[in-house]
DRENDO-1510 file (C-alpha; in Angstrom, 1 decimal, always signed):
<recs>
REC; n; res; u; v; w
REC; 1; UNK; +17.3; -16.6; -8.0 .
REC; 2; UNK; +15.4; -13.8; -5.9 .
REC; 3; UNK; +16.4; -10.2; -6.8 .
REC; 4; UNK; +16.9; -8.1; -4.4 .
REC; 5; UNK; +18.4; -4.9; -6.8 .
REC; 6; UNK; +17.0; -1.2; -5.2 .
REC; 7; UNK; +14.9; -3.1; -2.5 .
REC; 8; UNK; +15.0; -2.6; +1.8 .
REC; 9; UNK; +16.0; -5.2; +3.7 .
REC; 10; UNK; +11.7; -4.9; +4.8 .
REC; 11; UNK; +11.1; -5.4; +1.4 .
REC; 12; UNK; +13.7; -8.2; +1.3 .
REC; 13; UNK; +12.0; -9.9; +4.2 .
REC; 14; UNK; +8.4; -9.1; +3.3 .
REC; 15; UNK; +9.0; -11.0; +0.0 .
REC; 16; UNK; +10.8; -14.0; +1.9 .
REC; 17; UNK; +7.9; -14.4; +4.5 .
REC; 18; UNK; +5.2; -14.6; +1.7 .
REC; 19; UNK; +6.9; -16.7; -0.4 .
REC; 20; UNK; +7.5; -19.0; +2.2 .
REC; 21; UNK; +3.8; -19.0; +3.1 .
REC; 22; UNK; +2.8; -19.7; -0.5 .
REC; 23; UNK; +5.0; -22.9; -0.9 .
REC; 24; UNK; +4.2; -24.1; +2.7 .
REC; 25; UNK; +0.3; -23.1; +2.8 .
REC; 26; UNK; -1.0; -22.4; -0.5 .
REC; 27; UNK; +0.9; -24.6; -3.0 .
REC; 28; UNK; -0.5; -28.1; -1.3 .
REC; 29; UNK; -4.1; -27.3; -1.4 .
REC; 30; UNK; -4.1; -24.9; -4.2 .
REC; 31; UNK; -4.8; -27.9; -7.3 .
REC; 32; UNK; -7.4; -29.3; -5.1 .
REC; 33; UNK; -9.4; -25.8; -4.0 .
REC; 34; UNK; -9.2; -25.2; -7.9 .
REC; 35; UNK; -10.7; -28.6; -9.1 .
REC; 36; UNK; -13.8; -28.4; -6.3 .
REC; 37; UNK; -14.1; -24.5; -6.9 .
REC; 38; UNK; -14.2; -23.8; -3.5 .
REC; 39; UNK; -13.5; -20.5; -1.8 .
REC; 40; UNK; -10.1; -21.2; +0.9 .
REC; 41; UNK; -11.7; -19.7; +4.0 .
REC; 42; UNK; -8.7; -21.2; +6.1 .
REC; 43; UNK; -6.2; -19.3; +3.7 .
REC; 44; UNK; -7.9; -16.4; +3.5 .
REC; 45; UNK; -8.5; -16.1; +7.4 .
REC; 46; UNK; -4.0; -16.5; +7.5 .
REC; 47; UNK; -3.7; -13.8; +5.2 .
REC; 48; UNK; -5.7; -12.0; +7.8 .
REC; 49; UNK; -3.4; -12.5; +10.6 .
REC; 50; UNK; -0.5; -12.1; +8.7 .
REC; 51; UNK; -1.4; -8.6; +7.3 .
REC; 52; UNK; -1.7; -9.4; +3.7 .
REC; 53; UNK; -5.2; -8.2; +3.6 .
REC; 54; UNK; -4.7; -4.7; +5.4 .
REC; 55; UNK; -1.4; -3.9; +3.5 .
REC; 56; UNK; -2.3; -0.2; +2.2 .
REC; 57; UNK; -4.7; +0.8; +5.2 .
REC; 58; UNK; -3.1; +2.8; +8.2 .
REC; 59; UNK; -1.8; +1.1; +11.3 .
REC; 60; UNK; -4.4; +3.2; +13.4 .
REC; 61; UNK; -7.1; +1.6; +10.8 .
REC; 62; UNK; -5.6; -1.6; +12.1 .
REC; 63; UNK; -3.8; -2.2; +8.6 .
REC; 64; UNK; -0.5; -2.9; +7.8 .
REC; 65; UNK; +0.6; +0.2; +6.4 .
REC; 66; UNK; +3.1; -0.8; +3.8 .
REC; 67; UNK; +4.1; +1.1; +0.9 .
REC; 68; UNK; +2.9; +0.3; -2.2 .
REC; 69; UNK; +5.8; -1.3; -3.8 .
REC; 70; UNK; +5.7; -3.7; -0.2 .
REC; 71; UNK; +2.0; -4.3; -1.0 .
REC; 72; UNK; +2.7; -5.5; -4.9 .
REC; 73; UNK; +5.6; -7.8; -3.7 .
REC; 74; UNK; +3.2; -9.5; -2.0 .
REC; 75; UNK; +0.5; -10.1; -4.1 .
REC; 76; UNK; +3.4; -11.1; -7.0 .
REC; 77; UNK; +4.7; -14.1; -4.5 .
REC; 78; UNK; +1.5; -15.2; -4.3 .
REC; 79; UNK; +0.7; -15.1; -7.9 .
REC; 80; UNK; +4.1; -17.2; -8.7 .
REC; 81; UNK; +2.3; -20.0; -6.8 .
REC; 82; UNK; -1.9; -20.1; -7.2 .
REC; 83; UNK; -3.4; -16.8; -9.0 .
REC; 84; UNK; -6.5; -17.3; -7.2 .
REC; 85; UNK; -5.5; -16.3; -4.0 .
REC; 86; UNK; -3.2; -13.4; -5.6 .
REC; 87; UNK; -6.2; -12.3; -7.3 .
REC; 88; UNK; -8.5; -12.8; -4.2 .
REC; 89; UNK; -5.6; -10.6; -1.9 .
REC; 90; UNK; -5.1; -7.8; -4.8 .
REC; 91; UNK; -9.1; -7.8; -5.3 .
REC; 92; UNK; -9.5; -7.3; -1.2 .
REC; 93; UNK; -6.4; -4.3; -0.9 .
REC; 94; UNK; -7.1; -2.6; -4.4 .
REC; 95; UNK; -10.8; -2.3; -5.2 .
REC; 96; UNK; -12.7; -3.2; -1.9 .
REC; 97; UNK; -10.6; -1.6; +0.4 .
REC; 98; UNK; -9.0; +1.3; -1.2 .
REC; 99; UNK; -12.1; +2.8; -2.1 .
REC; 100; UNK; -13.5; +3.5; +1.5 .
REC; 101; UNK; -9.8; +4.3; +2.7 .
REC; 102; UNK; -9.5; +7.5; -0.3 .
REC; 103; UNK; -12.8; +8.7; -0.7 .
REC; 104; UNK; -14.3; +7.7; +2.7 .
REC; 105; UNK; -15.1; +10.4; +5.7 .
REC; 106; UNK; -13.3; +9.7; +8.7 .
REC; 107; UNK; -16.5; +7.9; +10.2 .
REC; 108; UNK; -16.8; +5.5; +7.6 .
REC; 109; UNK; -12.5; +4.6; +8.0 .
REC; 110; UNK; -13.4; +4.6; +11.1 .
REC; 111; UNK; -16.2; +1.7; +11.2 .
REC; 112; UNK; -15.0; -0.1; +7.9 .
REC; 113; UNK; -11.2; -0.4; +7.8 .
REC; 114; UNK; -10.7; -2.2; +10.9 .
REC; 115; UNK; -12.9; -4.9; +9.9 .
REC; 116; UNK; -11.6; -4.8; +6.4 .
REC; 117; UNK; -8.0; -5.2; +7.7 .
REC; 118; UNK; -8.9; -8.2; +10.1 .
REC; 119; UNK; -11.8; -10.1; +8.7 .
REC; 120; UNK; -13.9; -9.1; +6.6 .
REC; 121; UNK; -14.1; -9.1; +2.8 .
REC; 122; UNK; -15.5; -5.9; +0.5 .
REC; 123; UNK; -16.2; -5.8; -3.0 .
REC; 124; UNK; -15.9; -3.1; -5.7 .
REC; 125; UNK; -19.4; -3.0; -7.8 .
REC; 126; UNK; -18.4; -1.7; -11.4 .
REC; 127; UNK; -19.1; -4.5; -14.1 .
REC; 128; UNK; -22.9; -5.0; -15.3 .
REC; 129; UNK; -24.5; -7.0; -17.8 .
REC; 130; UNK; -24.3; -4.1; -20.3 .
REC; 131; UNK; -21.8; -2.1; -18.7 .
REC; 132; UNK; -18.3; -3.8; -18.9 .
REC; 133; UNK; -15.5; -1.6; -20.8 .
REC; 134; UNK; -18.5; +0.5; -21.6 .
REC; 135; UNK; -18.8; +2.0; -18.1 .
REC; 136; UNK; -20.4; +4.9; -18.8 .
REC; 137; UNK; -23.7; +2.5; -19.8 .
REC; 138; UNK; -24.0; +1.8; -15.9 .
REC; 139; UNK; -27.6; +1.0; -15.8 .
REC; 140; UNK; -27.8; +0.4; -12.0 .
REC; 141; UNK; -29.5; +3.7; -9.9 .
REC; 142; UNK; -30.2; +5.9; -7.2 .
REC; 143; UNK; -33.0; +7.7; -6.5 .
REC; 144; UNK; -33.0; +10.1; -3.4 .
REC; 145; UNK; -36.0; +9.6; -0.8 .
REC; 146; UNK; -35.0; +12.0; +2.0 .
REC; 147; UNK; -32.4; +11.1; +3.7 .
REC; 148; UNK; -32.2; +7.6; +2.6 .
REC; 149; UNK; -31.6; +6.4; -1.7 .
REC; 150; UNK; -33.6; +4.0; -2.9 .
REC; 151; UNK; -30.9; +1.5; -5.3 .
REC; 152; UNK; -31.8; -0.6; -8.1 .
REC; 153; UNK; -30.5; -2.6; -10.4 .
REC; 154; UNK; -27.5; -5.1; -11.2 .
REC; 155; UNK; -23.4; -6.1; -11.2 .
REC; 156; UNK; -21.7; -8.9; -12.2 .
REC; 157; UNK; -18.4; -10.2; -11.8 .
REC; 158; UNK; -17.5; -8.9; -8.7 .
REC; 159; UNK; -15.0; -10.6; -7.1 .
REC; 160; UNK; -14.7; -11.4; -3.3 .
REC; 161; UNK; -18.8; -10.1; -3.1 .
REC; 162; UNK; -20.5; -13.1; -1.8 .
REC; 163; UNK; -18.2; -15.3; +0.5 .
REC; 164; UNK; -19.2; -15.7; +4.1 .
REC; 165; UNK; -16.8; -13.4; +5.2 .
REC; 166; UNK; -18.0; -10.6; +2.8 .
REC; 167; UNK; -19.3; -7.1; +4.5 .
REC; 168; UNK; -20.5; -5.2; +1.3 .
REC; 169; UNK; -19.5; -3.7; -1.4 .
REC; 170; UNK; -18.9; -0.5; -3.1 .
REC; 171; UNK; -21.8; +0.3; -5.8 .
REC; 172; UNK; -21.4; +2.5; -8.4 .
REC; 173; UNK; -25.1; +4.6; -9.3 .
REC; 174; UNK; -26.6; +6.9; -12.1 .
REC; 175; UNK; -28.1; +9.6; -9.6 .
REC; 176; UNK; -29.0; +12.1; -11.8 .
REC; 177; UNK; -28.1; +13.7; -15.2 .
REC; 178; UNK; -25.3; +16.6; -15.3 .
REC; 179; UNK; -25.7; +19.6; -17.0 .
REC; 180; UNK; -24.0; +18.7; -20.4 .
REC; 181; UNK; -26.3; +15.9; -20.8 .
REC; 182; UNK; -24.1; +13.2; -19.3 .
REC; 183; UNK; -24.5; +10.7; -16.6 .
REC; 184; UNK; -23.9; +12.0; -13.0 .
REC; 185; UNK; -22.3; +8.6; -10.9 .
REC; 186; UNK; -22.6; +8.4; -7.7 .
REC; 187; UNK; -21.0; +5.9; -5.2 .
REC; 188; UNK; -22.6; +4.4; -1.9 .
REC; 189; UNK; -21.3; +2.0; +0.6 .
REC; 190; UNK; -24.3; -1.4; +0.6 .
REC; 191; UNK; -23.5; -4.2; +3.2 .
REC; 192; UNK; -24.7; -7.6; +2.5 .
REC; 193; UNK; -27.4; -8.0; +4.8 .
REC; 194; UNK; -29.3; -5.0; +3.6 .
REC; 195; UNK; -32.9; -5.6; +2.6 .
REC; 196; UNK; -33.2; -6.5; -1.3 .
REC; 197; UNK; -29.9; -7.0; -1.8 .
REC; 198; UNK; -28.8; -10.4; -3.2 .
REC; 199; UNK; -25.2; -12.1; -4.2 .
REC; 200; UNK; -25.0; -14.9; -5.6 .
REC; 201; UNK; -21.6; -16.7; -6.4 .
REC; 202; UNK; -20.7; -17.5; -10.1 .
REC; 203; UNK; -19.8; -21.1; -10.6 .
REC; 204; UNK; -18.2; -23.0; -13.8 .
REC; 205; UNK; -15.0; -20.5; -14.1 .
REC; 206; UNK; -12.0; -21.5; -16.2 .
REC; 207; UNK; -10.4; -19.7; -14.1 .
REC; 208; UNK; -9.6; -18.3; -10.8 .
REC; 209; UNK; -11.8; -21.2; -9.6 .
REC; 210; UNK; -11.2; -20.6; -5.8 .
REC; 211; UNK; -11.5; -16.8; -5.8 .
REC; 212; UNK; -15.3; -15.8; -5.2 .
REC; 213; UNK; -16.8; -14.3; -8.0 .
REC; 214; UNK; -20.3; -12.7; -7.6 .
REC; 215; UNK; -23.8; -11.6; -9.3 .
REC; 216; UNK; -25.1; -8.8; -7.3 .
REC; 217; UNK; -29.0; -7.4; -7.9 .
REC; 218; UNK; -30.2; -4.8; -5.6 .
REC; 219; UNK; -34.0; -4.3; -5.8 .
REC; 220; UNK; -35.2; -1.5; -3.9 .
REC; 221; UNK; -31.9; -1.3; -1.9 .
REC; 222; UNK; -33.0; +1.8; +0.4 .
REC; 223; UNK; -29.5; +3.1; +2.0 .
REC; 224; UNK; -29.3; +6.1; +4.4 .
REC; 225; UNK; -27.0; +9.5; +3.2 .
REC; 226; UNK; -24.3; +9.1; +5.2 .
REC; 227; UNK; -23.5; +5.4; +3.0 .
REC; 228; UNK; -22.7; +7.7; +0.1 .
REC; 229; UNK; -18.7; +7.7; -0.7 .
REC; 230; UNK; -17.3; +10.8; -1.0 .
REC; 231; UNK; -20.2; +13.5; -2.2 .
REC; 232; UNK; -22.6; +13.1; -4.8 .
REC; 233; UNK; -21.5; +13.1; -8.3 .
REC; 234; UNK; -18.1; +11.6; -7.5 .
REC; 235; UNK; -18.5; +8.3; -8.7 .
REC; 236; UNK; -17.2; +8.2; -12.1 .
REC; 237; UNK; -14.0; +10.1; -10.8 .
REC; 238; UNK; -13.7; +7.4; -7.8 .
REC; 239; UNK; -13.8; +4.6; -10.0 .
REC; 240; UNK; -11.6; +5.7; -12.7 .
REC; 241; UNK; -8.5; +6.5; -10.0 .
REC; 242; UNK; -9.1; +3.5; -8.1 .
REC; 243; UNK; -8.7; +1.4; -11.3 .
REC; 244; UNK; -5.5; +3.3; -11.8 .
REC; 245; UNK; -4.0; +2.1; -8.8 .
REC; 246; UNK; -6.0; -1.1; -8.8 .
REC; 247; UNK; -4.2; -2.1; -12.3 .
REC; 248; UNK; -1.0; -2.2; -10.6 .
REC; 249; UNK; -1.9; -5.1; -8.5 .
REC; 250; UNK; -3.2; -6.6; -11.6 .
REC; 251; UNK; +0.0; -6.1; -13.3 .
REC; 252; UNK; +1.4; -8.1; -10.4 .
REC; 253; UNK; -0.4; -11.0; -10.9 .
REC; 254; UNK; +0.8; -11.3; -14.2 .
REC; 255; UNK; +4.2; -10.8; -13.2 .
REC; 256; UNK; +4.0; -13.3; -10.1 .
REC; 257; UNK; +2.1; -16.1; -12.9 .
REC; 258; UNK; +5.1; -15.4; -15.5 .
REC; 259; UNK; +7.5; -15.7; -12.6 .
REC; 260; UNK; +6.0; -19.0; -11.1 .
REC; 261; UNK; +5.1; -20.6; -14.8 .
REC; 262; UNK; +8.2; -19.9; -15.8 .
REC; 263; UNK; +9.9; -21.5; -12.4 .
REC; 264; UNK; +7.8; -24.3; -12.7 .
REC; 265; UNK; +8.9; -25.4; -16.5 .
REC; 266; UNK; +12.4; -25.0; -15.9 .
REC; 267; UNK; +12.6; -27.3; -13.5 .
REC; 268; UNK; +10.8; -29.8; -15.4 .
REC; 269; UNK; +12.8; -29.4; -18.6 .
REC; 270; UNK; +15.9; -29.9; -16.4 .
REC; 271; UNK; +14.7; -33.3; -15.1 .
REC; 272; UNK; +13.2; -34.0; -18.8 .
REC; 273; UNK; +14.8; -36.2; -21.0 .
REC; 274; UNK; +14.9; -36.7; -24.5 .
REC; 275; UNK; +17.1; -37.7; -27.3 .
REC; 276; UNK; +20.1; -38.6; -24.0 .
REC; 277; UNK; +19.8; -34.9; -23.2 .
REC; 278; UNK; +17.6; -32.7; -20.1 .
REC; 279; UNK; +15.2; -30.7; -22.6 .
REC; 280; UNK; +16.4; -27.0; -20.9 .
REC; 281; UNK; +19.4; -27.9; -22.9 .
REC; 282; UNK; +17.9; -27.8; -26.2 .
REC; 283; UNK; +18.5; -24.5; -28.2 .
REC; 284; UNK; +14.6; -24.4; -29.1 .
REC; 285; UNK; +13.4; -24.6; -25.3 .
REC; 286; UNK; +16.0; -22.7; -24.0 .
REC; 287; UNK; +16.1; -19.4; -26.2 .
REC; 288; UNK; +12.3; -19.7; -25.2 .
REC; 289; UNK; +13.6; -19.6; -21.6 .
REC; 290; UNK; +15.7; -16.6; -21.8 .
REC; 291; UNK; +12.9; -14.6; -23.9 .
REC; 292; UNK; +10.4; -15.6; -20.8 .
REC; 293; UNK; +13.3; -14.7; -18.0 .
REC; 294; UNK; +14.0; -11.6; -20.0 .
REC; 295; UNK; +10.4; -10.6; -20.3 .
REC; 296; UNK; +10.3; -11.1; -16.2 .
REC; 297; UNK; +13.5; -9.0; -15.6 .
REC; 298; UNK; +11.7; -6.0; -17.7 .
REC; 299; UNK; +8.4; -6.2; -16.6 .
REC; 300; UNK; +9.6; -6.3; -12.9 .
REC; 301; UNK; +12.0; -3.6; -13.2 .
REC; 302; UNK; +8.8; -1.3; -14.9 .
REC; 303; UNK; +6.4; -2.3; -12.7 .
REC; 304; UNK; +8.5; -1.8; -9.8 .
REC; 305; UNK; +9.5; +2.0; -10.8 .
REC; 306; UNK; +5.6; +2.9; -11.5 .
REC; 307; UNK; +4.8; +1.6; -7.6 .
REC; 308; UNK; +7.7; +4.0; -6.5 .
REC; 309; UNK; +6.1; +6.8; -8.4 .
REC; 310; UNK; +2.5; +5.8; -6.8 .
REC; 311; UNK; +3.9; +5.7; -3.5 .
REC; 312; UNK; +5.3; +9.1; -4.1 .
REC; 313; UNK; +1.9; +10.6; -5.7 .
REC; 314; UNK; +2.6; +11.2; -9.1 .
REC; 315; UNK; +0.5; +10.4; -12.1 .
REC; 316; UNK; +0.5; +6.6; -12.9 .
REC; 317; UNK; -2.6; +6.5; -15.6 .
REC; 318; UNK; -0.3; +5.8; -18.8 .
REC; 319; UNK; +2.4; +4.1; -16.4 .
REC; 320; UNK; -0.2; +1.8; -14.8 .
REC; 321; UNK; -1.8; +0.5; -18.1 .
REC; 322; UNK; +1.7; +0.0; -19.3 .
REC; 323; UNK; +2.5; -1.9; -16.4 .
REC; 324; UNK; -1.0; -3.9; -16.5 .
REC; 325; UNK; -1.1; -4.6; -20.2 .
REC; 326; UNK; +3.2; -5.9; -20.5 .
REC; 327; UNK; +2.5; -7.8; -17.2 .
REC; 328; UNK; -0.3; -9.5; -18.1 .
REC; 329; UNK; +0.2; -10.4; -21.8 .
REC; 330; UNK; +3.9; -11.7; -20.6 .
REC; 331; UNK; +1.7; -14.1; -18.2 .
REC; 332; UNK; +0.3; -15.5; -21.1 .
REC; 333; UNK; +3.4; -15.9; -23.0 .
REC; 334; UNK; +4.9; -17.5; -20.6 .
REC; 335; UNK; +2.3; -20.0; -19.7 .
REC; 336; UNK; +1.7; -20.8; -23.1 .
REC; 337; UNK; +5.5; -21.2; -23.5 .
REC; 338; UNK; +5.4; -23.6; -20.4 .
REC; 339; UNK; +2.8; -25.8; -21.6 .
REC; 340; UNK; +4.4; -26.1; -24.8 .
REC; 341; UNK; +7.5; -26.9; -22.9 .
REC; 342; UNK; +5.8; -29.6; -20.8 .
REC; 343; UNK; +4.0; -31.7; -23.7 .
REC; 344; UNK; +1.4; -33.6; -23.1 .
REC; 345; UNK; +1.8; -33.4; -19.5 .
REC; 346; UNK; +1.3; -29.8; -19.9 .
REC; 347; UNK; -2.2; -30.5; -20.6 .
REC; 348; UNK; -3.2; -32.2; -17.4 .
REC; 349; UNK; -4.5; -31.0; -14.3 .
REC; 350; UNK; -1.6; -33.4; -12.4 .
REC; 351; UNK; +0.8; -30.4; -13.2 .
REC; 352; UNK; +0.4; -26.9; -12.6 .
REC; 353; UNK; +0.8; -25.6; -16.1 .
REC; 354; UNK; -2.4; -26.1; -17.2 .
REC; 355; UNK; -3.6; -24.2; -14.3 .
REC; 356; UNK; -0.6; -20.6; -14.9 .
REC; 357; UNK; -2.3; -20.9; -18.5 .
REC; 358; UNK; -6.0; -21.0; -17.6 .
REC; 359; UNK; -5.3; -18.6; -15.1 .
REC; 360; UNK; -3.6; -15.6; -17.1 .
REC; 361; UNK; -6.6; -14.9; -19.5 .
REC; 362; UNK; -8.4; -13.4; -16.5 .
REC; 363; UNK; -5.5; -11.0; -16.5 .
REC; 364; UNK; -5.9; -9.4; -20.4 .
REC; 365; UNK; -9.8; -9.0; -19.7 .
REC; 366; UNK; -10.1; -8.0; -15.8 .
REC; 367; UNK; -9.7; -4.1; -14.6 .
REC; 368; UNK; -9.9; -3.2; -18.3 .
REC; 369; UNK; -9.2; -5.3; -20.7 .
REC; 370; UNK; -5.8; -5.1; -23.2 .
REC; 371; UNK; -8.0; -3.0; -25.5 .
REC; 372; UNK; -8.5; -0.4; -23.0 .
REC; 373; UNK; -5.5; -0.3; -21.8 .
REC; 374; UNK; -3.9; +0.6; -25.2 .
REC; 375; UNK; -6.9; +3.1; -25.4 .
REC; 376; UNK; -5.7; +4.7; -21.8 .
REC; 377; UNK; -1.6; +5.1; -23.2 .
REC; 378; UNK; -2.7; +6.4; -26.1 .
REC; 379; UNK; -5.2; +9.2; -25.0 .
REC; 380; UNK; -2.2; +9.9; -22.6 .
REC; 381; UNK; +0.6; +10.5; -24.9 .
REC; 382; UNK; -1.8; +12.7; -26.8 .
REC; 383; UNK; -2.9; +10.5; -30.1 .
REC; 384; UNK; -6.2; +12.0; -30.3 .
REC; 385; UNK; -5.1; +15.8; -29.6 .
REC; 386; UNK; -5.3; +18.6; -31.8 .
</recs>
């Protein structure tokens, strides 16, 4: 039954609208898109029109403009039905976006956002070969020629970075070396038909098999100064807070895949029988049913709360891992508890279980792993202080 405890009747409405989109749009197709691996243009190009994919950026940007609590209800009703397109929505709002609408002068808002709010894809280049939770090994440079820098190198598993409908992505360089010795980072703004710049889409997934995920290399990438985010040196600082915020949509996936696997198990055990009796009756499956409802309730309620504190511009680092980490280890406790539920029929691709468990891996390893985030709470509440 939908909650609707400390939420506006927008939010109410908002979370109405979406779900009714997912079960009328996405839920047909969303087996089929997943077994070819194909990217849901037609999908993707709704979710334009109905706002989901400009739901932080300004109304003058051409956005939505929803707070961020509005912007995570959405993502999470999409999740409850195909994690690929959450993921693909959260990707597109959180790390391409948000980026360019933060650190970005008002020139580049002004020639981005519009197309990122009505048709255009943009992706956030972090991850490289040797440079996953290790981030400060980015191998990937710039190297200033005049007014134009001169990019080389490579990022992987960059999602939403080589669909048709991508503009460019955000690439995080090495420009330099500060004056302690460490890595100065540096971010620039590289669209897709740039000379030397190549994406190429990453095929044989377990998971989130219709959300583009993409190789980048960028040989000789020459860029002109005013494609630098932000000023020079700003990099490492832009990544780190966008990740902060871009956790939370993460955290929403897992919630929305907990929510929908959980859902989706229930109503089979209630149907199931066995022994004369529907299998939700059991004590065994149904104990496991309130520990997954329960885990829901509380990591809705949490993850809820942080948003509100986003929206209002307080700190979120230790509240944001918290939020990532419960949500997306619940995900996988509740898909595995689903498949168990389910049987054997669990275990095929004719029911969507199989899919909620494949799925909720991505969710413990992407935007920082669960190591890291245990890492991030407990720098924050001061384990490695004096």
């Amino acid at each position: 039954m939908p909650q609707n405890r400390n939420l506006t009747e927008e939010q109410v409405f908002l979370r109405d609208t979406v779900c009714k989109f997912a079960e009328e749009v996405v839920r047909p197709v969303a087996a089929e898109f997943d077994e070819k691996e194909e990217f849901p243009y037609d999908i993707v190009k709704q979710m334009f029109e109905m706002g989901f994919m400009g739901c932080i950026v300004p109304e003058k940007f051409g956005g939505t403009e929803l707070d961020y609590l509005s912007y995570i209800i959405v993502v999470e009703e999409l999740a409850k039905v195909d994690n690929s397109i959450a993921g693909t929505v959260a990707a597109h709002n959180s790390l391409g976006t948000a980026p360019i609408m933060y650190f970005g002068n008002e020139e580049q808002k002004a020639k981005y956002l519009p197309l990122l709010s009505s048709k255009h894809l943009w992706g956030f280049g972090l991850t490289e070969p040797n440079a996953g939770s290790d981030a400060g090994n980015t191998q990937t440079n710039a190297v200033q020629d005049g007014d134009f820098w001169i990019i080389n190198g490579s990022k992987i598993f960059i999602t939403n970075a080589a669909t048709d409908i991508t503009l460019g992505s955000t690439i995080l360089t090495v420009t330099g070396e500060l004056p302690n010795g460490k890595k100065e980072y540096t971010c620039f703004l590289v669209e897709n038909d740039t000379p030397g710049f190549i994406q190429k889409t990453i095929h044989k997934k377990m998971l989130w098999r219709s959300s583009n995920t993409a190789e980048l290399f960028l040989e000789d990438v020459r860029v002109h100064k005013s494609q630098m985010l932000g000023n020079r040196g700003d990099g490492f600082h832009q990544m780190l807070k966008t990740l902060d915020y871009g956790r939370l949509s993460i955290a929403s996936c897992g919630l929305g895949l907990a929510a929908g696997a959980t859902a989706y198990a229930l109503k089979y055990a209630k149907q199931r029988v066995a022994f004369k009796k529907k299998i939700a009756s059991f004590q065994s499956t149904a104990f496991k049913f309130a520990d997954m409802d329960m885990g829901v309730e509380l990591a809705r309620n949490y993850l809820y709360e942080t948003c509100r504190m986003a929206q209002e511009g307080l700190p979120i680092s230790k509240e944001g891992a918290i939020s990532k980490l419960y949500c997306s280890e619940l995900a996988h406790s509740c898909s595995n508890h689903a498949v168990q539920i389910m049987g054997g029929y669990g275990l095929m691709k004719e029911y969507e279980a199989e899919r909620y468990y494949r799925d909720a891996k991505i969710l413990e390893i992407g935007e920082g792993t669960s190591e890291i985030q245990r890492l991030v709470i407990a720098r924050n509440i001061g384990c490695w202080s004096d």
